[in-house]
C-alpha positions, 0 to 999 in steps of 0.5 A: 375565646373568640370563637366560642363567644363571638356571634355567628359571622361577627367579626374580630374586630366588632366582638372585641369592641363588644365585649371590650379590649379590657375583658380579652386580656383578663381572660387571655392575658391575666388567667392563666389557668383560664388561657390553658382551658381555652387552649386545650378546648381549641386543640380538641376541636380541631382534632375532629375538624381541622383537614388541610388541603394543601398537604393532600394536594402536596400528597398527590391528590387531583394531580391528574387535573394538572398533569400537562397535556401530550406533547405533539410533534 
C-alpha cells in the first residue's frame, strides 16, 4: 500500500503519520480482501522489475573483475 500511495521519495515514516497508523491497519490489518488485492498487485510488479544482483553475481557474473592477479616468482 505504501508504495502505491505514498509520494514520490516520501519516506515511511512521514506517510504513515500523514495518512494515519489508524488507516494502515484498516487496510492492512482489517481488509482482508483488500490486503490480498494489494499482494497480488505487488507480486505483479516485481514480476517486470524485480533483478537480483547478487544471484548474477553468485552465477558467475563480472568474476573476471576480481580473479586474483598471476602469482610472480
Amino acid at each position: 500500500m505504501y508504495r502505491e500511495e505514498a509520494h514520490y521519495l516520501e519516506r515511511t515514516a512521514p506517510w504513515i503519520e500523514r495518512v494515519g497508523l489508524a488507516y494502515v491497519k484498516q487496510r492492512v490489518v482489517d481488509d482482508v480482501a483488500g490486503r490480498a488485492e494489494l499482494y497480488a498487485r505487488f507480486l505483479e510488479s516485481q514480476l517486470h522489475s524485480q533483478d537480483d544482483p547478487w544471484k548474477e553475481r553468485a552465477e558467475g557474473k563480472d568474476a573476471s573483475e576480481y580473479a586474483s592477479l598471476a602469482t610472480v616468482e
